[in-house]
N, CA, C and O atoms as a Tinker XYZ file with bonds, in Angstrom:
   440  protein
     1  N      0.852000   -1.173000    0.000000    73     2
     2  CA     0.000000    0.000000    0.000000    64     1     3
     3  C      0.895000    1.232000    0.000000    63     2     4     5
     4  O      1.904000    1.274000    0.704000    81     3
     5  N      0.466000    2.388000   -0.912000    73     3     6
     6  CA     1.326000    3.365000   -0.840000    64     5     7
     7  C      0.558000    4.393000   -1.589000    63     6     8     9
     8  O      0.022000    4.101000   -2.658000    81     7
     9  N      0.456000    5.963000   -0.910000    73     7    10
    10  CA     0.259000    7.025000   -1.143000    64     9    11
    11  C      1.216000    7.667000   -1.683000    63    10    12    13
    12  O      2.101000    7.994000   -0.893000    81    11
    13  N      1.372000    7.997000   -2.860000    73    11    14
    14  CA     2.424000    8.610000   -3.297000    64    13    15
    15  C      2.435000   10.330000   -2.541000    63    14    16    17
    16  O      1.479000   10.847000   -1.963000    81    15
    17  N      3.520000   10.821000   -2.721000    73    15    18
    18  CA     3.613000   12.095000   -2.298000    64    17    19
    19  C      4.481000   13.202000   -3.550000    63    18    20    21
    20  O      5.259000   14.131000   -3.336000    81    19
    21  N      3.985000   12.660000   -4.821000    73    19    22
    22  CA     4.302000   13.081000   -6.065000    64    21    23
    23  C      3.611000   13.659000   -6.708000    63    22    24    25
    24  O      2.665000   12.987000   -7.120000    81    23
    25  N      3.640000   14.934000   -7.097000    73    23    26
    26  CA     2.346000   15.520000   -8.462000    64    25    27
    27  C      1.729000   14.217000   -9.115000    63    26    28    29
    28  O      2.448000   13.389000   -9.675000    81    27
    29  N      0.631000   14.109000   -9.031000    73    27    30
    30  CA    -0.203000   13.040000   -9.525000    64    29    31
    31  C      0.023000   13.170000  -11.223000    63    30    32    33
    32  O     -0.225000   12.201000  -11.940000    81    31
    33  N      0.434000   14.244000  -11.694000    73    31    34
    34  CA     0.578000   14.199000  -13.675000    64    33    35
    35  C      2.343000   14.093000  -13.389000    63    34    36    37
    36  O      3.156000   14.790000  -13.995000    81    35
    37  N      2.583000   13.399000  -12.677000    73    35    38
    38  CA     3.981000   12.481000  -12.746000    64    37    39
    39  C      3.842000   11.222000  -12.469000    63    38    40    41
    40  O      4.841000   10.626000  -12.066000    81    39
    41  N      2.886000   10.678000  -12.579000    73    39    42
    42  CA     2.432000    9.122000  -12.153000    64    41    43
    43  C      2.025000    8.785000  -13.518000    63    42    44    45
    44  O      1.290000    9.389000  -14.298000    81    43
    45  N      2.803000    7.454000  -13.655000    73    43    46
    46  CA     2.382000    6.675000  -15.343000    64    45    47
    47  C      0.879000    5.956000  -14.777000    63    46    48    49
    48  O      0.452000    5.753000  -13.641000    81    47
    49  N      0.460000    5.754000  -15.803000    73    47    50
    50  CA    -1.030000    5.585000  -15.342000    64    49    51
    51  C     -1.629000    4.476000  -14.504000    63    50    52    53
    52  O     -2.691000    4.496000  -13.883000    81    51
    53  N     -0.269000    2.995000  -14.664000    73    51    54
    54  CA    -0.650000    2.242000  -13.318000    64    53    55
    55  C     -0.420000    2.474000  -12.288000    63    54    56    57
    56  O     -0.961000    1.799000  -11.412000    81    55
    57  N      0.652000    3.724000  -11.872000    73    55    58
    58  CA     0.330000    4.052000  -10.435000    64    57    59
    59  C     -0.456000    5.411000   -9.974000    63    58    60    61
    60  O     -0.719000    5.686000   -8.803000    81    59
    61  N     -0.778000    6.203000  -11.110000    73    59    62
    62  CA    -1.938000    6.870000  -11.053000    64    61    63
    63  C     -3.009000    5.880000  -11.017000    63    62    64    65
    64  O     -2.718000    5.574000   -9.861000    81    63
    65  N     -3.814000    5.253000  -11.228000    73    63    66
    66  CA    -5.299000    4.467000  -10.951000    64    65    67
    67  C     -4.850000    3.638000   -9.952000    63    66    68    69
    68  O     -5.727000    3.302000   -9.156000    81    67
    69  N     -3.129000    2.967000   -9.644000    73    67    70
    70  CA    -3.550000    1.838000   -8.487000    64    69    71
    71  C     -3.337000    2.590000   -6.801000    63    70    72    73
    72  O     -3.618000    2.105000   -5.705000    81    71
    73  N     -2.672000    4.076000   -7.186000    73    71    74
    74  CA    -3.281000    4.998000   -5.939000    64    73    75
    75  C     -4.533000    5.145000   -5.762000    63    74    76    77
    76  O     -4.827000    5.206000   -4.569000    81    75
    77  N     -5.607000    5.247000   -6.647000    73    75    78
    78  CA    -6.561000    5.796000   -6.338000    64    77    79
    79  C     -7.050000    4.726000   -5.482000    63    78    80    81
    80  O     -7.643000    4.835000   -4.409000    81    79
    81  N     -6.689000    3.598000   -6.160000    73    79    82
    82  CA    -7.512000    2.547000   -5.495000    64    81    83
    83  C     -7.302000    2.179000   -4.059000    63    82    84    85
    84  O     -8.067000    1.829000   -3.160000    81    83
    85  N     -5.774000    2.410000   -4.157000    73    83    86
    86  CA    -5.188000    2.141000   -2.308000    64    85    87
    87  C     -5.577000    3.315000   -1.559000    63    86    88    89
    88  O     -5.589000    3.108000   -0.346000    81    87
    89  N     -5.959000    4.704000   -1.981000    73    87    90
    90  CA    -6.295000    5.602000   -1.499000    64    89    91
    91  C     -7.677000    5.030000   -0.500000    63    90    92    93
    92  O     -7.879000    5.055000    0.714000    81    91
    93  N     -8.352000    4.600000   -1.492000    73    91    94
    94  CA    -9.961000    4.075000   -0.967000    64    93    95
    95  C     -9.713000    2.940000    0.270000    63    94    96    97
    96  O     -9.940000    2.995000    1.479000    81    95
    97  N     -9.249000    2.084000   -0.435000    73    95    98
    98  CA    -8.764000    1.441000    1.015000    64    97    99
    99  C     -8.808000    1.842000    2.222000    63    98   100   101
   100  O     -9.504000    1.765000    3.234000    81    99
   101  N     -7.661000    2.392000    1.746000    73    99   102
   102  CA    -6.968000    3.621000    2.952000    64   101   103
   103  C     -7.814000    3.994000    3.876000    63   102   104   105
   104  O     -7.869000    3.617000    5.046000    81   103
   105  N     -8.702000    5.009000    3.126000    73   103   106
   106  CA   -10.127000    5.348000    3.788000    64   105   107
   107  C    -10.956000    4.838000    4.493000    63   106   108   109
   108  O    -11.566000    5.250000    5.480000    81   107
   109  N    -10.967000    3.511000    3.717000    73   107   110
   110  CA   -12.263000    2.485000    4.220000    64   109   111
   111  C    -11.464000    1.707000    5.657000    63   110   112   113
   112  O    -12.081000    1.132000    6.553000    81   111
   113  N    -10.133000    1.852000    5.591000    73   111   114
   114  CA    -9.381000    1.445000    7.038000    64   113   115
   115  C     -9.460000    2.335000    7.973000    63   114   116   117
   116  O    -10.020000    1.972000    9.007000    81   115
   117  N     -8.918000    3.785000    7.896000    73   115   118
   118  CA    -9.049000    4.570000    8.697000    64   117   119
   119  C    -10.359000    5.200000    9.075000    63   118   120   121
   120  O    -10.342000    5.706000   10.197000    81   119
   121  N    -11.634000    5.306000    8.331000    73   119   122
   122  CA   -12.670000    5.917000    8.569000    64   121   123
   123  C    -13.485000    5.008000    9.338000    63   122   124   125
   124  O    -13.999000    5.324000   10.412000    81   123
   125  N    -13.626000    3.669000    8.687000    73   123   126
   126  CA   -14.144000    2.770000    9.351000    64   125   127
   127  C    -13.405000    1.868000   10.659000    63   126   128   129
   128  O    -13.870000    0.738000   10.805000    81   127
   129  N    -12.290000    2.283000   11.617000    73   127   130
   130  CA   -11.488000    1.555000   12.054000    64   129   131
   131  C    -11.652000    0.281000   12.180000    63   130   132   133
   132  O    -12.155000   -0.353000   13.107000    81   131
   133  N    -10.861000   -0.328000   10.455000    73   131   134
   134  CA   -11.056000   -1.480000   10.262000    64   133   135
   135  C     -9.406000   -1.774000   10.517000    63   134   136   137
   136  O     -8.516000   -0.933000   10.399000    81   135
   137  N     -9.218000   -3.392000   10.950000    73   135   138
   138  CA    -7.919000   -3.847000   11.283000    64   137   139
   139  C     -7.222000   -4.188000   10.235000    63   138   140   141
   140  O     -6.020000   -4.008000   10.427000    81   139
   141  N     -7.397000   -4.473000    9.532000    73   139   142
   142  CA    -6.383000   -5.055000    8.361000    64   141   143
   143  C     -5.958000   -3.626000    7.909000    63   142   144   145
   144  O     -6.608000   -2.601000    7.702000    81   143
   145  N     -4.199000   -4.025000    7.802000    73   143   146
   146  CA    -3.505000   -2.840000    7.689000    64   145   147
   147  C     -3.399000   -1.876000    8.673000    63   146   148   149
   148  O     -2.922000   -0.767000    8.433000    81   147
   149  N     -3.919000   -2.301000   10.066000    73   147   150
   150  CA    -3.892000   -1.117000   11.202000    64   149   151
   151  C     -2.208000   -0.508000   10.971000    63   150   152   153
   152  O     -1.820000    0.655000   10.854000    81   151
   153  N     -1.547000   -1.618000   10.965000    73   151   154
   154  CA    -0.634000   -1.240000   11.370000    64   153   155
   155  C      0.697000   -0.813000   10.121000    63   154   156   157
   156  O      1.877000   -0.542000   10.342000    81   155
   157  N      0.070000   -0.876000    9.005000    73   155   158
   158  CA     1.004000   -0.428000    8.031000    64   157   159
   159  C      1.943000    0.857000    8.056000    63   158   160   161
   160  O      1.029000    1.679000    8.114000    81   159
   161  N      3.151000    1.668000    8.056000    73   159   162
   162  CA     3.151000    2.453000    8.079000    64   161   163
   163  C      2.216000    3.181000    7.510000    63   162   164   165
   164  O      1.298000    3.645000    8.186000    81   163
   165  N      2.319000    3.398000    6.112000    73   163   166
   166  CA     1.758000    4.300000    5.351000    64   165   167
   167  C     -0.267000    4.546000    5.696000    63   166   168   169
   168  O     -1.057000    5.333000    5.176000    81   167
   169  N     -0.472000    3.496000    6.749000    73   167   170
   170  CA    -1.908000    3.418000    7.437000    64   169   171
   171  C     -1.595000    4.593000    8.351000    63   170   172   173
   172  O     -2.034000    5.742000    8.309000    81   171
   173  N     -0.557000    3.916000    9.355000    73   171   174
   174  CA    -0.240000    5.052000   10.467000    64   173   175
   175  C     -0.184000    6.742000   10.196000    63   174   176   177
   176  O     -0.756000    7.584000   10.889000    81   175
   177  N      0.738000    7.022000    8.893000    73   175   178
   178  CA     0.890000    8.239000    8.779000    64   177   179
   179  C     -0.534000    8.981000    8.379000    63   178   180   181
   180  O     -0.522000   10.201000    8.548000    81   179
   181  N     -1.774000    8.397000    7.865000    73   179   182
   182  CA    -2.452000    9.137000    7.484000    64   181   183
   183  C     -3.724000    9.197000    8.997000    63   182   184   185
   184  O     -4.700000    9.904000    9.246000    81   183
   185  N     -3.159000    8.260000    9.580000    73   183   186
   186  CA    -4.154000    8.746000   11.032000    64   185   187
   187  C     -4.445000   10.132000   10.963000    63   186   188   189
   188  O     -3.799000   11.050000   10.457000    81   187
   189  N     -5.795000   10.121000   11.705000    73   187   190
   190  CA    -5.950000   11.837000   12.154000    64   189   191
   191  C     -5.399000   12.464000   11.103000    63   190   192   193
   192  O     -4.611000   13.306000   11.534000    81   191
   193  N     -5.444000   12.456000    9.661000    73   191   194
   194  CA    -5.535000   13.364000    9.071000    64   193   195
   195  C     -5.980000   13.022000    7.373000    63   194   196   197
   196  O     -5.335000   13.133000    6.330000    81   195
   197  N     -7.361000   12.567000    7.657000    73   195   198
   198  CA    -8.277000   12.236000    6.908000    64   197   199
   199  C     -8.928000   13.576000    5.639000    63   198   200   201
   200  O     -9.329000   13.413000    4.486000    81   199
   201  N     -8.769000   15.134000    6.654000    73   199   202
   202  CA    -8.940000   16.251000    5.742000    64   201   203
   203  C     -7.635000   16.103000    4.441000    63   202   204   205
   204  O     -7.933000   16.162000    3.248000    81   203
   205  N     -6.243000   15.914000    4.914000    73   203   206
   206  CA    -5.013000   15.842000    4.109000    64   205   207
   207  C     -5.226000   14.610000    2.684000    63   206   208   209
   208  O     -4.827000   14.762000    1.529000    81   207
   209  N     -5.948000   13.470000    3.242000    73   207   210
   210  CA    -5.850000   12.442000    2.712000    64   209   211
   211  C     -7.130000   12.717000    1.368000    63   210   212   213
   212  O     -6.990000   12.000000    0.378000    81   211
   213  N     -8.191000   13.614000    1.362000    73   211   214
   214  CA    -9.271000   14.051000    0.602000    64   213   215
   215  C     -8.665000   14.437000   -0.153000    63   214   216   217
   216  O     -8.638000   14.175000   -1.355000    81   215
   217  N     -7.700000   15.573000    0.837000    73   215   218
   218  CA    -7.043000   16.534000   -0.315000    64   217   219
   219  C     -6.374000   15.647000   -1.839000    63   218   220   221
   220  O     -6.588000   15.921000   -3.019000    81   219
   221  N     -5.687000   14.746000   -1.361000    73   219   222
   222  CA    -4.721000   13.602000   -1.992000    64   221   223
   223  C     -5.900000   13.058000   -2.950000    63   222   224   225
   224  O     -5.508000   13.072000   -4.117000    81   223
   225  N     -7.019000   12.656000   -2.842000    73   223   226
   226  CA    -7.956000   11.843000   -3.239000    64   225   227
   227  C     -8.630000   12.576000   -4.508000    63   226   228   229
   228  O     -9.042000   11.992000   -5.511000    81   227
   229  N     -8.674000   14.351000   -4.210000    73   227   230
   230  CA    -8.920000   15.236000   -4.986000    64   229   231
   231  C     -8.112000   15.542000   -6.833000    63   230   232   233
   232  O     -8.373000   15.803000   -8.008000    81   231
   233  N     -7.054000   15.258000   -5.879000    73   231   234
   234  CA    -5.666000   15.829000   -6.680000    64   233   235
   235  C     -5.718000   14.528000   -7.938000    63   234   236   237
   236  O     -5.704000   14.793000   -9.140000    81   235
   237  N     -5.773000   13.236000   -7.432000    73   235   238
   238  CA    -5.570000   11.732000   -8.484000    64   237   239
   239  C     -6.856000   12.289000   -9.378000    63   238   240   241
   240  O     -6.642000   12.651000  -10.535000    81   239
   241  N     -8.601000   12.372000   -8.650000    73   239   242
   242  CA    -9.226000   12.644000   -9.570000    64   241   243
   243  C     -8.771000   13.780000  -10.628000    63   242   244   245
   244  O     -8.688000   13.437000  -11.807000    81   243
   245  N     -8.523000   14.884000  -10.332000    73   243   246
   246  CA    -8.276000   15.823000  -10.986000    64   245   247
   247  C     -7.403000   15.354000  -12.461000    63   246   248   249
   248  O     -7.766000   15.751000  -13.568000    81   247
   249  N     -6.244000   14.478000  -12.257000    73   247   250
   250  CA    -5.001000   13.969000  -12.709000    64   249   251
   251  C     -6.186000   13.157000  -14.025000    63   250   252   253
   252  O     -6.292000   13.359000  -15.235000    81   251
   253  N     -7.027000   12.072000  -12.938000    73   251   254
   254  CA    -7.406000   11.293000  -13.936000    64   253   255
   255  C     -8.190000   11.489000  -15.309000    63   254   256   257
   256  O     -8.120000   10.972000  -16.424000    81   255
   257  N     -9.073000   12.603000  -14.634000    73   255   258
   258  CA   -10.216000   13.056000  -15.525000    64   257   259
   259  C     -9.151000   13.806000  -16.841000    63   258   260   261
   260  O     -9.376000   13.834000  -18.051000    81   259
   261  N     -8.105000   14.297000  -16.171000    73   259   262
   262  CA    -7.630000   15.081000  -17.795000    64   261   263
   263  C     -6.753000   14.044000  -18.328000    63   262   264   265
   264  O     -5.834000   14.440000  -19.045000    81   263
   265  N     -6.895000   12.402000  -18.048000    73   263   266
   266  CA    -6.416000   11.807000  -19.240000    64   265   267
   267  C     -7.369000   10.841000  -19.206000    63   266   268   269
   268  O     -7.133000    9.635000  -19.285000    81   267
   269  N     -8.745000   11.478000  -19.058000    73   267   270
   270  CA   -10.160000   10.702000  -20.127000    64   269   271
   271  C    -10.872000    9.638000  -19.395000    63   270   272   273
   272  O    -11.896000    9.039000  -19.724000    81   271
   273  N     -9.826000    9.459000  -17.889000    73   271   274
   274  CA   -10.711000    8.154000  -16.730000    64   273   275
   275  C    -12.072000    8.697000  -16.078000    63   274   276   277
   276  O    -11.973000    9.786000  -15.513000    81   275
   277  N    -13.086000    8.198000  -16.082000    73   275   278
   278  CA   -14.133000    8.538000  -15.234000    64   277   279
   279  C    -13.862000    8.119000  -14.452000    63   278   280   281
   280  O    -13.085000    7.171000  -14.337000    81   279
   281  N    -14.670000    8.952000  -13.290000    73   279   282
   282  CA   -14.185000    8.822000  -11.333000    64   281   283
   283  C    -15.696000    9.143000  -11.496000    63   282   284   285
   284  O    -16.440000    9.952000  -12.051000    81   283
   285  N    -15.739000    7.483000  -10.281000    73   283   286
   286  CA   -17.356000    7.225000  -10.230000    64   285   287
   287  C    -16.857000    6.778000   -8.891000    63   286   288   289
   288  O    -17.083000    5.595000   -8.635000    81   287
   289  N    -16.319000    7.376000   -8.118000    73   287   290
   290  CA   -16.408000    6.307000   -6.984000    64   289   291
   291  C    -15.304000    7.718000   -5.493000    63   290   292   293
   292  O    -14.186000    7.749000   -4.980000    81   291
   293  N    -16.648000    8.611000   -5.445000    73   291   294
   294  CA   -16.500000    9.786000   -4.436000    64   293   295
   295  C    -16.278000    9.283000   -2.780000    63   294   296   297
   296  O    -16.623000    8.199000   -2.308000    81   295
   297  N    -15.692000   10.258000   -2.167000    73   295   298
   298  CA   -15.335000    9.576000   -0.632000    64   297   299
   299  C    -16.176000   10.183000    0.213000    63   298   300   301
   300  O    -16.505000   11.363000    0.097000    81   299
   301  N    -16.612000    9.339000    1.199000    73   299   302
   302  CA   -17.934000    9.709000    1.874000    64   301   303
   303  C    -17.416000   10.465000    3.134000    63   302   304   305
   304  O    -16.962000    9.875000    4.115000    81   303
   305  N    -17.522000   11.837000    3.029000    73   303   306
   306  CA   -16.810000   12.640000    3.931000    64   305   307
   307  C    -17.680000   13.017000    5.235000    63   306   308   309
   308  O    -17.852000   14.176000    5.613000    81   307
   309  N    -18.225000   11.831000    5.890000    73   307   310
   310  CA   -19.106000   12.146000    7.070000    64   309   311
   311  C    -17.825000   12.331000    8.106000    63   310   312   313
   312  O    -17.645000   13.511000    8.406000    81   311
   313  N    -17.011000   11.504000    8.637000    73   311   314
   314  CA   -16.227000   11.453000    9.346000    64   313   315
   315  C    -15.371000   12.570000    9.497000    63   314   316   317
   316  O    -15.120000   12.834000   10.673000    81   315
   317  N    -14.782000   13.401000    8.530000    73   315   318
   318  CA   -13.991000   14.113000    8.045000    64   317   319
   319  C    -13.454000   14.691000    9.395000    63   318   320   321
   320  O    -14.251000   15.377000   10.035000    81   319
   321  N    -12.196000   14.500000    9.912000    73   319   322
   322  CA   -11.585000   15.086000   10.651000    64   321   323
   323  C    -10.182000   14.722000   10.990000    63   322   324   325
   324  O     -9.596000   13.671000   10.732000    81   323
   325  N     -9.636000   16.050000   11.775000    73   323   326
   326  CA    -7.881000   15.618000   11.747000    64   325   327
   327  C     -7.369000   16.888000   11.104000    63   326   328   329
   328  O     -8.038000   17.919000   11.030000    81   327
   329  N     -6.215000   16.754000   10.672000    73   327   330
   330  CA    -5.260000   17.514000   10.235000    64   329   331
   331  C     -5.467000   18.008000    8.224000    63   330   332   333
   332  O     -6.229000   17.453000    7.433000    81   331
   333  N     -4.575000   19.090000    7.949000    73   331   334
   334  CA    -5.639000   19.272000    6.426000    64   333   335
   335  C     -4.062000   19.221000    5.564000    63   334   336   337
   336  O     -3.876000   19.369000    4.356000    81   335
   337  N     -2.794000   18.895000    6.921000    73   335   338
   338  CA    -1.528000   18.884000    5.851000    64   337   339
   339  C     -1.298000   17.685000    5.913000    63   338   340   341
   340  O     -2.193000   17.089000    6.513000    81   339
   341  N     -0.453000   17.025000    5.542000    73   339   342
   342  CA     0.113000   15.910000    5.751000    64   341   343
   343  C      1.870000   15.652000    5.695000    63   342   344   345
   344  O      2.481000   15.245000    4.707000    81   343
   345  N      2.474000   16.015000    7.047000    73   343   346
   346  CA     3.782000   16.117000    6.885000    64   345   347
   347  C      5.164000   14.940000    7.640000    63   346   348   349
   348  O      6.275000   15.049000    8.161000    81   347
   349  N      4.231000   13.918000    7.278000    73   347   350
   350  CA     5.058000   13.158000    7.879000    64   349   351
   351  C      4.857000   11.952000    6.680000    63   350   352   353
   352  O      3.744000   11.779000    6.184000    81   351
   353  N      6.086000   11.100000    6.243000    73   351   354
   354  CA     6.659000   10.329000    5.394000    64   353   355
   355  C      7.281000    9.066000    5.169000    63   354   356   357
   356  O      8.402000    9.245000    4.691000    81   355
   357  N      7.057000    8.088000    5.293000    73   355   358
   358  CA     7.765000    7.002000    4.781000    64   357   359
   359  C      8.674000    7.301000    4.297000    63   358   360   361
   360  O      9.639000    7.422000    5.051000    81   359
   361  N      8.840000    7.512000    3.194000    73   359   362
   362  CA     9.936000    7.828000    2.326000    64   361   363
   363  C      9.371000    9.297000    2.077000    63   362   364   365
   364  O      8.227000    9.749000    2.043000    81   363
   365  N     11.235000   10.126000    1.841000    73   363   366
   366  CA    10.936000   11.518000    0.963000    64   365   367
   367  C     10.530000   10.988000    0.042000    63   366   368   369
   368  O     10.225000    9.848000   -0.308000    81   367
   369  N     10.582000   13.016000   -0.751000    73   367   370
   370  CA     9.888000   12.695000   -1.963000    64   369   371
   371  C     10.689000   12.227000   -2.846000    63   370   372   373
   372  O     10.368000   11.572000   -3.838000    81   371
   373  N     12.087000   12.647000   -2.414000    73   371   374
   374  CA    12.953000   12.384000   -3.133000    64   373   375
   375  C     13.422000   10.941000   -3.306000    63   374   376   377
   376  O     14.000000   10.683000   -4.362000    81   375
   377  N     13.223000    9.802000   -2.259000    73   375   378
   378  CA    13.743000    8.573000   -1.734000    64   377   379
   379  C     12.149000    7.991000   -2.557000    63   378   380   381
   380  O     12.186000    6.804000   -2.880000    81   379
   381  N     11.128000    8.572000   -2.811000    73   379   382
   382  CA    10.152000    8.126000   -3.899000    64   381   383
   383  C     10.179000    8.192000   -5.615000    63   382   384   385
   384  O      9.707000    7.625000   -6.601000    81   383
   385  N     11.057000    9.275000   -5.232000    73   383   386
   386  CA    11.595000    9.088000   -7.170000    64   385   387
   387  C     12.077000    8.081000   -7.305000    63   386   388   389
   388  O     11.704000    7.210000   -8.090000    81   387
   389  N     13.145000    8.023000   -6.433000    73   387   390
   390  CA    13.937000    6.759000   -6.859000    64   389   391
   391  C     13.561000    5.565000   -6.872000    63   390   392   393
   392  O     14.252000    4.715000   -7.433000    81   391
   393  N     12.093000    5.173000   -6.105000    73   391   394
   394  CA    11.737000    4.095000   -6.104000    64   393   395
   395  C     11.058000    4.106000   -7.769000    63   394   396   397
   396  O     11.118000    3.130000   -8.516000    81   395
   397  N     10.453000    5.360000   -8.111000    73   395   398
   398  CA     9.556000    5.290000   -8.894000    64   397   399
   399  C     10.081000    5.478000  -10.305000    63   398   400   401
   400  O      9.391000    5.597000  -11.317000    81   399
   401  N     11.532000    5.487000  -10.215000    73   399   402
   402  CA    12.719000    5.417000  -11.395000    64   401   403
   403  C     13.166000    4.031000  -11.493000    63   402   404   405
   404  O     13.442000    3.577000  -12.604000    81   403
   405  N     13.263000    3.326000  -10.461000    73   403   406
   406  CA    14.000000    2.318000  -10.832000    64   405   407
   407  C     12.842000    0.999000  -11.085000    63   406   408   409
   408  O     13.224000   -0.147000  -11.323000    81   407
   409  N     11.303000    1.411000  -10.981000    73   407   410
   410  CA    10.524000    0.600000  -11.932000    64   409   411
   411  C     10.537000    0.571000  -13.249000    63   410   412   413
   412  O      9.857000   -0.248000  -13.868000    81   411
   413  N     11.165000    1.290000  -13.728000    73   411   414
   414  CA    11.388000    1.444000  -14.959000    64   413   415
   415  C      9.968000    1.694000  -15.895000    63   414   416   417
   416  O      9.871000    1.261000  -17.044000    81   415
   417  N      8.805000    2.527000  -15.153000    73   415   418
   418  CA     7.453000    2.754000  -15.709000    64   417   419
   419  C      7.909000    4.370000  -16.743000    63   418   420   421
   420  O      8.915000    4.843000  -17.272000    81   419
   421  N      6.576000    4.702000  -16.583000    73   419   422
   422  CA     6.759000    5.953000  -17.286000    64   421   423
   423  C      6.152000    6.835000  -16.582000    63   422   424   425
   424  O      5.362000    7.660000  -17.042000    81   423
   425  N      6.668000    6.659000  -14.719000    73   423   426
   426  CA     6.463000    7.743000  -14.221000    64   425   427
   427  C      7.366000    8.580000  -14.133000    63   426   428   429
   428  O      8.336000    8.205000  -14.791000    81   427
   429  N      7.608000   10.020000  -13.392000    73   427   430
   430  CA     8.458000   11.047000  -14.064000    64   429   431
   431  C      8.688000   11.717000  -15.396000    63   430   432   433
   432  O      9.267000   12.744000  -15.752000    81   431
   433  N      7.986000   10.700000  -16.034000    73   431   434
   434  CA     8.778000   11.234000  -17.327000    64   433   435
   435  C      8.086000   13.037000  -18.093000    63   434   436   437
   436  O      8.588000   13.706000  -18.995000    81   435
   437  N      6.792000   13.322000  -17.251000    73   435   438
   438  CA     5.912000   14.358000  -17.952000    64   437   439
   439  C      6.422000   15.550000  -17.077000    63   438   440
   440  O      5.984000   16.685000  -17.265000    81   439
């Protein structure tokens, strides 16, 4: 599971759509405090800050729609609370290029 922390129109398009999808997850773990994955980092960092994580959720749609994906599948913001930045990291952003270079996709490349 992994939230990127990259301009979303720098994501080649399988990890633009397979964020979106771990994004939801994500959600459906932390909103619903469901156990699987309690304890993932990348679970942990988005604790308590479910406003930050919309934001993130916003940004992929945005990404997707201008290369022609329909987004049919909105986040149910009853819960909505916590923090609206998100500044804490698994990996930099920088220690994420490199992961996201040495897949050899066609992210970075735009």
């Amino acid at each position: 599971m992994r939230i990127w922390d990259i301009e979303p129109k720098r994501l080649c398009r399988k990890h633009l759509l397979g964020e979106h999808r771990e994004l939801h997850a994500l959600w459906s773990i932390i909103s619903n405090d469901k156990q699987g994955y309690r304890n993932h980092p990348e679970t942990k960092r988005w604790e308590g800050k479910l406003p930050a994580l919309l934001k993130r959720h916003d940004l992929l749609v945005v990404e997707m729609k201008k290369r022609g994906y329909r987004h049919n599948s909105p986040i149910d913001t009853q819960n909505l609370t916590g923090q609206e930045i998100q500044d804490v990291f698994v990996n930099t952003v920088d220690e994420q290029e490199k992961l996201l270079t040495d897949k050899k996709c066609d992210c970075l490349l735009k």
